[in-house]
C-alpha positions as CSV (number, residue, x, y, z in Angstrom):
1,X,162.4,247.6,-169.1
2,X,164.1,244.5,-167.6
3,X,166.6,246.7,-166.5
4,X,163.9,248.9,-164.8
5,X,162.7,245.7,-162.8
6,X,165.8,244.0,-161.8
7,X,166.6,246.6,-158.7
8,X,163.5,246.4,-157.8
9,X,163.4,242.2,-157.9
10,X,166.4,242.6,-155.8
11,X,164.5,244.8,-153.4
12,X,162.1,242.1,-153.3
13,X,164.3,238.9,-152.7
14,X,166.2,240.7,-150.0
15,X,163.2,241.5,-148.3
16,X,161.6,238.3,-148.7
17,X,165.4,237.0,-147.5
18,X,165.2,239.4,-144.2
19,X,161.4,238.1,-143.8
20,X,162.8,235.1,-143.3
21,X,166.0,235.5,-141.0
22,X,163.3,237.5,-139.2
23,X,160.7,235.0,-138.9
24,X,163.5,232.0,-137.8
25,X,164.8,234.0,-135.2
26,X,160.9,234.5,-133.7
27,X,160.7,230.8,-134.4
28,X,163.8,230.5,-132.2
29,X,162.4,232.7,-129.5
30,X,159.0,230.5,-129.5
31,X,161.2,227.5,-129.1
32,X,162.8,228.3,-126.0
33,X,159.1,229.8,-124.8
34,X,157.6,226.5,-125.6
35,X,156.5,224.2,-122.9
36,X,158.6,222.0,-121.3
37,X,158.0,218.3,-120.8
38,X,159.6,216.2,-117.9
39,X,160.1,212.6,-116.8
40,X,158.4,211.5,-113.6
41,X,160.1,208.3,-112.2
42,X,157.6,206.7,-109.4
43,X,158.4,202.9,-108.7
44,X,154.8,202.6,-107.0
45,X,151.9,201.9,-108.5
46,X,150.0,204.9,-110.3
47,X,146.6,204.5,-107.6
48,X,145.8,205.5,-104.3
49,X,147.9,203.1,-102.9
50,X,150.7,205.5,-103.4
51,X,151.8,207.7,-101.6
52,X,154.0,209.0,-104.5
53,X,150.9,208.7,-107.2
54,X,148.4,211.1,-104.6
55,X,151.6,213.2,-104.6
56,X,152.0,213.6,-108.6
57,X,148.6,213.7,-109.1
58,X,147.5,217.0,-107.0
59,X,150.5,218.7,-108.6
60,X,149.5,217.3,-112.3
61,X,146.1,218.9,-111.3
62,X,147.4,222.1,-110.0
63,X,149.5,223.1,-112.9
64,X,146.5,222.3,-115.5
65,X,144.5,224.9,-113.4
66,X,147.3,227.6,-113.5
67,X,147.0,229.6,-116.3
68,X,150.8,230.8,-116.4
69,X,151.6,227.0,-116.0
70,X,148.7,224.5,-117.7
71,X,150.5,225.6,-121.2
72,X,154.4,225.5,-120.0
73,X,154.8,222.5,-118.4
74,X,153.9,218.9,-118.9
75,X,154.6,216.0,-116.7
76,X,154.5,212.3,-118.1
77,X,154.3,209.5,-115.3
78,X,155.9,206.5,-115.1
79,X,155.2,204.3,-112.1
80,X,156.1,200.7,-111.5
81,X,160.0,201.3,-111.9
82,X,159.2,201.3,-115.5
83,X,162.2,203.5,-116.4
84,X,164.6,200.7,-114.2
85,X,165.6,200.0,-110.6
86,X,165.2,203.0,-107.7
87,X,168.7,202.5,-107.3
88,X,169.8,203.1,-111.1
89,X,167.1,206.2,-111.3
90,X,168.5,208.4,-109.0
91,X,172.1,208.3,-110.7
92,X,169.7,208.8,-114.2
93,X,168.1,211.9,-112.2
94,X,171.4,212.9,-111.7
95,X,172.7,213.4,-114.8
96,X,169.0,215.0,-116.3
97,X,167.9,211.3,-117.9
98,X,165.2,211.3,-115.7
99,X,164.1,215.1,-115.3
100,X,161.7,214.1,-111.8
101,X,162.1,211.1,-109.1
102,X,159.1,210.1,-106.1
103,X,160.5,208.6,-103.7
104,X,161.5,207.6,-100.6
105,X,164.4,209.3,-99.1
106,X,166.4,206.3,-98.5
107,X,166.9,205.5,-102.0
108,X,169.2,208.7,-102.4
109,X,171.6,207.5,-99.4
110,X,172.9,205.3,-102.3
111,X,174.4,208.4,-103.6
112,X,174.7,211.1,-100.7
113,X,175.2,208.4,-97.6
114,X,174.2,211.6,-95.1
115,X,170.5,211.2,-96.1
116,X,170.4,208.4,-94.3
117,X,170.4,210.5,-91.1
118,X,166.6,210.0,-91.9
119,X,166.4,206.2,-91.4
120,X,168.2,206.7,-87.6
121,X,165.8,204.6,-85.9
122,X,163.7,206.3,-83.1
123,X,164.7,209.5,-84.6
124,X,161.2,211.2,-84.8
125,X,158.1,210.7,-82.6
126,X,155.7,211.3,-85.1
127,X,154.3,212.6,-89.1
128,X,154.1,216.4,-87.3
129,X,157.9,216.5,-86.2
130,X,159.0,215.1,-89.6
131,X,157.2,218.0,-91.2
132,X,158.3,220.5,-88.6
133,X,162.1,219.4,-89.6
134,X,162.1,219.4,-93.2
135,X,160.1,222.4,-93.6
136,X,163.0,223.7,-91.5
137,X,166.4,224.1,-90.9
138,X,167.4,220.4,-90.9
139,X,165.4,219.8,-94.5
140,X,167.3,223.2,-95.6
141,X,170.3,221.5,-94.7
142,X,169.6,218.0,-96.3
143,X,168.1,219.2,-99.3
144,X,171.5,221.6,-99.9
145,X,173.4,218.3,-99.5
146,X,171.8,216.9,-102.4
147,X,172.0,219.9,-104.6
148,X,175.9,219.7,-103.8
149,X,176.5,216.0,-104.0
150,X,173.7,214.2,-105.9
151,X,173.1,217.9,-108.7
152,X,169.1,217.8,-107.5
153,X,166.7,220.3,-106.9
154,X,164.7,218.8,-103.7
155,X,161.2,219.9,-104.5
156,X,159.5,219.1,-101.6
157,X,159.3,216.1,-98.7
158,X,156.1,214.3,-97.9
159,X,155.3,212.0,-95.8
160,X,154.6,208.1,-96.5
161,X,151.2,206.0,-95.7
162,X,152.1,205.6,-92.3
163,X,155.1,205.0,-89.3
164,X,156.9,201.5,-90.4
165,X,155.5,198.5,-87.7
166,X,156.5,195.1,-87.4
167,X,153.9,192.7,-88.5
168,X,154.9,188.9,-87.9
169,X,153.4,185.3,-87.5
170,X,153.9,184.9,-84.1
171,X,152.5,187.1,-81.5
172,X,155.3,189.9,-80.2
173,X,154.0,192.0,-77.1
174,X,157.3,193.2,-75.3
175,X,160.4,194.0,-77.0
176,X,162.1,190.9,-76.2
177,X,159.5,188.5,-78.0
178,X,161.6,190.0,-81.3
179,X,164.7,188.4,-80.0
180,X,166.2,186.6,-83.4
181,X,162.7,186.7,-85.3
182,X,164.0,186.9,-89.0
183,X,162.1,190.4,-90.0
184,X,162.2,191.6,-93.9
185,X,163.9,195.3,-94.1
186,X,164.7,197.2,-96.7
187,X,168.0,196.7,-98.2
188,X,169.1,199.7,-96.6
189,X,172.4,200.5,-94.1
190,X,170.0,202.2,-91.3
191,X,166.7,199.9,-91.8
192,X,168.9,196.8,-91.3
193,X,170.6,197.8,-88.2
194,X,167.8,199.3,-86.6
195,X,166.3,196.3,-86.7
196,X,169.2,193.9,-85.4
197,X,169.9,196.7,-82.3
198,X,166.1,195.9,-82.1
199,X,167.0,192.2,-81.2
200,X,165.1,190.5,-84.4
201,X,167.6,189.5,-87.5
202,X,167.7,191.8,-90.5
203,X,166.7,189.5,-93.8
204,X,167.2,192.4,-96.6
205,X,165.1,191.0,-100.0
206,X,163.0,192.9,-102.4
207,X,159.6,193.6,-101.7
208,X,157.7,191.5,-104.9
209,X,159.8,188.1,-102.7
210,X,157.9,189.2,-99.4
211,X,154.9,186.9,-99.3
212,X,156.6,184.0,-100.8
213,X,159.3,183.9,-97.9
214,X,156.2,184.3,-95.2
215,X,154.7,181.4,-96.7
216,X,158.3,178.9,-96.7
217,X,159.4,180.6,-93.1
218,X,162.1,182.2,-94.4
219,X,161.3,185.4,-92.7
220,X,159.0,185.3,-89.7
221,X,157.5,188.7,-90.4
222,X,158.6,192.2,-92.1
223,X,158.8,195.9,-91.2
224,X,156.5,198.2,-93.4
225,X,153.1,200.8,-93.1
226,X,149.6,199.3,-92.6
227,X,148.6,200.7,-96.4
228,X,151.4,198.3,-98.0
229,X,150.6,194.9,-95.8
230,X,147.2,195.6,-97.1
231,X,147.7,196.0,-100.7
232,X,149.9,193.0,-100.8
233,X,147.8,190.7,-98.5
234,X,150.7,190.1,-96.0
235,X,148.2,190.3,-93.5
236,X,147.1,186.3,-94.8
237,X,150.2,185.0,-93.1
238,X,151.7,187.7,-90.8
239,X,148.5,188.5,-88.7
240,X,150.7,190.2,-85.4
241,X,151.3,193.7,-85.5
242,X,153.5,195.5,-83.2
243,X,153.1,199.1,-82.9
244,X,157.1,199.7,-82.6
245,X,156.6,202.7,-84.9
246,X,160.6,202.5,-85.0
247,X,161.1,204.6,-88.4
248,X,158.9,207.7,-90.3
249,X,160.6,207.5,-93.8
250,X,159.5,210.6,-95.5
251,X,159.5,211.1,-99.1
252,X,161.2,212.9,-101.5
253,X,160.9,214.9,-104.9
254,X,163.7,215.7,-106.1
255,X,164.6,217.2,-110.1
256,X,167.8,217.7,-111.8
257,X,169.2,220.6,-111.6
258,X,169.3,221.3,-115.4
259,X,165.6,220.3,-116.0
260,X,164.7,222.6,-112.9
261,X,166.6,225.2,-114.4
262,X,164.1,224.6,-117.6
263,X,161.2,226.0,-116.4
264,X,160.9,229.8,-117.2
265,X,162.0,232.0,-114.0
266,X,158.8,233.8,-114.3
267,X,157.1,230.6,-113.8
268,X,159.3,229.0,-110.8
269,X,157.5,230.7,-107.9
270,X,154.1,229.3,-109.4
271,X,155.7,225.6,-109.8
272,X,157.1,225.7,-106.7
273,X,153.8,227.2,-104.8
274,X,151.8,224.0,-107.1
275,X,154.4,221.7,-105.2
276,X,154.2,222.7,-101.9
277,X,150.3,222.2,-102.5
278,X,150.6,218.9,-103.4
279,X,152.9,218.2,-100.3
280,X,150.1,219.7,-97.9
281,X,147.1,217.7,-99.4
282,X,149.4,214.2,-99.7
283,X,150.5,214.9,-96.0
284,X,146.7,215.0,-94.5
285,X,145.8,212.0,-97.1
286,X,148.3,210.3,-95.6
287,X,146.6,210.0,-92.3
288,X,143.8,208.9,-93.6
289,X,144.6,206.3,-95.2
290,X,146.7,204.7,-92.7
291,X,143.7,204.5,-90.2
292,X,141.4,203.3,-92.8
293,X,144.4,200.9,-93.8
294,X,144.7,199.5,-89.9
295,X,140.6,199.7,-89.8
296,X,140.4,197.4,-92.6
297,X,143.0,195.1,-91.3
298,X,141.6,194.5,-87.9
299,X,138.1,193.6,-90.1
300,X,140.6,191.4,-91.8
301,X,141.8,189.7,-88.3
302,X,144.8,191.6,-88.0
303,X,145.6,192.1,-84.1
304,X,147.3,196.0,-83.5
305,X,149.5,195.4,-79.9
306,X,151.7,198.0,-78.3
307,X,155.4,198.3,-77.5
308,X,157.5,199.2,-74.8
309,X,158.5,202.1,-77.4
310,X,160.9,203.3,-74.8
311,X,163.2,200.2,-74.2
312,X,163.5,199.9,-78.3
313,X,164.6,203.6,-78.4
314,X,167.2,202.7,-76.2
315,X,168.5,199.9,-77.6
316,X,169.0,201.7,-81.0
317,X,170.5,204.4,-79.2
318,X,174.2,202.7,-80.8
319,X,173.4,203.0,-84.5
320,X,173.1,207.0,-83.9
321,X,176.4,207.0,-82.0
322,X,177.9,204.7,-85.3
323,X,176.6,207.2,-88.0
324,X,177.1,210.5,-86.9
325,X,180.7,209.3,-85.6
326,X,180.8,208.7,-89.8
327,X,179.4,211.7,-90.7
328,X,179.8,214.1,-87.9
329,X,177.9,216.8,-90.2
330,X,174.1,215.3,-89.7
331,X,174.6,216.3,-85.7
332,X,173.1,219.3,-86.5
333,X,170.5,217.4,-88.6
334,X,169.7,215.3,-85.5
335,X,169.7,218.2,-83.2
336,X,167.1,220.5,-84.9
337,X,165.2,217.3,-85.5
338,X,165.1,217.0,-81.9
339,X,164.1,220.4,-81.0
340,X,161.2,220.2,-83.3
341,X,159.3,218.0,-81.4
């Protein structure tokens, strides 16, 4: 009788063994189906002070309201540079550490030096020509740069809280009143030269030393948008500003390659259409909240005063002429910037 039973027991432990190779490989399969779950760097705040937290936050909301999406993908936040310096994250992006970086585009110059074609001063008029160009040719052309140089998938551009003005102690109303003012810039190749061609001097520092150095006279003033001098209460010492509108720095999201390649093909089109979304809505709240940012400062005591715009454009006109004799490439950058005014 045991003899009778033992093929049979063998019938059933190789059945129970093929059960279970079965089963594994469907776990397998489920595993690579599972959702995926990226790193957001963001070294703004997480409020609606940020231009880089309205972004995340309209795309956050538009993948939980896709059904092919709200189960796939999952995006965890981290604003105030908690995951380390700008400057460190985008090499972190690089590599896939970071799977998703908000930021402005200057940061990246650090590793593809053509981006910062985008902090020519002078080089666009206006928020609609920026969007014109990198919706475009010109952001095609950038945004393949990084993919090649800096291994990113450039998601999308949008804009910051507003054209970058001069705001200073001392009242400025024609372009020779900056003559050898000491002006905060961003430590960046573009932003500081702009501003010396401009006449002022370039003082590069970090932005969390800003009101300190306004209140010892180490800098007479700094170059940023209306949202930021209200958030941090520059407006207490530097109570000037001067409409130079000299840069539009546009933002940029940009993914590692690898992490992009993550996300199920099937679903790409839909991420990609949640994204370009997000860049639409955080492009009109962007507006907004500059004029409700220079309405609050003039309630504040702020003075707005125009600029001989022209005569600065002009005298900037040499920092173009040293770049793209460096990178002869971004010419056509410049050029289809130009034509999309």
């Amino acid at each position: 009788m045991m003899n009778i039973q033992k093929p049979a027991l063998r019938k059933t432990l190789i059945g129970t063994l093929l059960t279970s190779m079965l089963f594994a490989a469907g776990a397998v399969t489920n595993l690579a189906e599972a959702k995926v779950t990226f790193r957001v760097y963001s070294s703004l705040t997480a409020d609606d002070n940020s231009a880089h937290y309205i972004w995340f936050k309209r795309l956050q909301s538009n993948i939980e309201k896709d059904p092919q999406l709200k189960d796939e993908i999952k995006l965890n936040y981290f604003p105030n540079a908690m995951l380390g310096k700008e400057a460190d994250a985008t090499q972190q992006v690089r590599i896939g550490a970071i799977n998703m970086m908000i930021s402005g585009t200057s940061i990246w110059a650090t590793l593809v030096p053509e981006i910062g074609v985008l902090d020519l001063g002078y080089l666009f008029k206006d928020w609609n020509q920026v969007g014109k160009s990198l919706d475009g040719k010109a952001g095609k052309e950038l945004s393949d740069l990084m993919l090649k140089k800096a291994n990113v998938v450039v998601i999308d551009y949008a804009y910051n809280l507003g054209a970058r003005n001069i705001y200073t102690k001392k009242v400025v109303e024609k372009p020779e009143d900056l003559k050898n003012l000491k002006i905060r810039v961003l430590p960046v190749p573009n932003f500081i030269a702009t501003i010396n061609h401009m006449g002022a001097v370039s003082i590069p520092m970090p932005g969390g030393e800003v009101y300190s150095s306004l209140q010892m006279g180490v800098i007479d003033g700094l170059e940023h948008d209306s949202a930021t001098v209200l958030a941090n209460k520059f407006y207490e010492i530097a109570k000037n500003a001067t409409l130079t509108q000299h840069i539009y720095n546009p933002i940029m999201i940009a993914m590692n390659k690898n992490s992009f390649e993550q996300i199920p093909e099937k679903l790409r089109p839909g991420f990609m259409a949640a994204a370009r979304e997000a860049t639409e809505y955080e492009r009109l709240q962007s507006y907004k909240i500059e004029e409700k940012a220079v309405e609050q400062l003039k309630g504040l005591g702020m003075v707005f005063r125009e600029v001989d715009r022209n005569v600065l454009r002009a005298d900037v006109k040499p920092v173009w002429d040293e770049f793209l004799a460096k990178y002869p490439n971004m010419k056509t950058v410049v050029d289809e910037v130009t034509a999309a005014e």
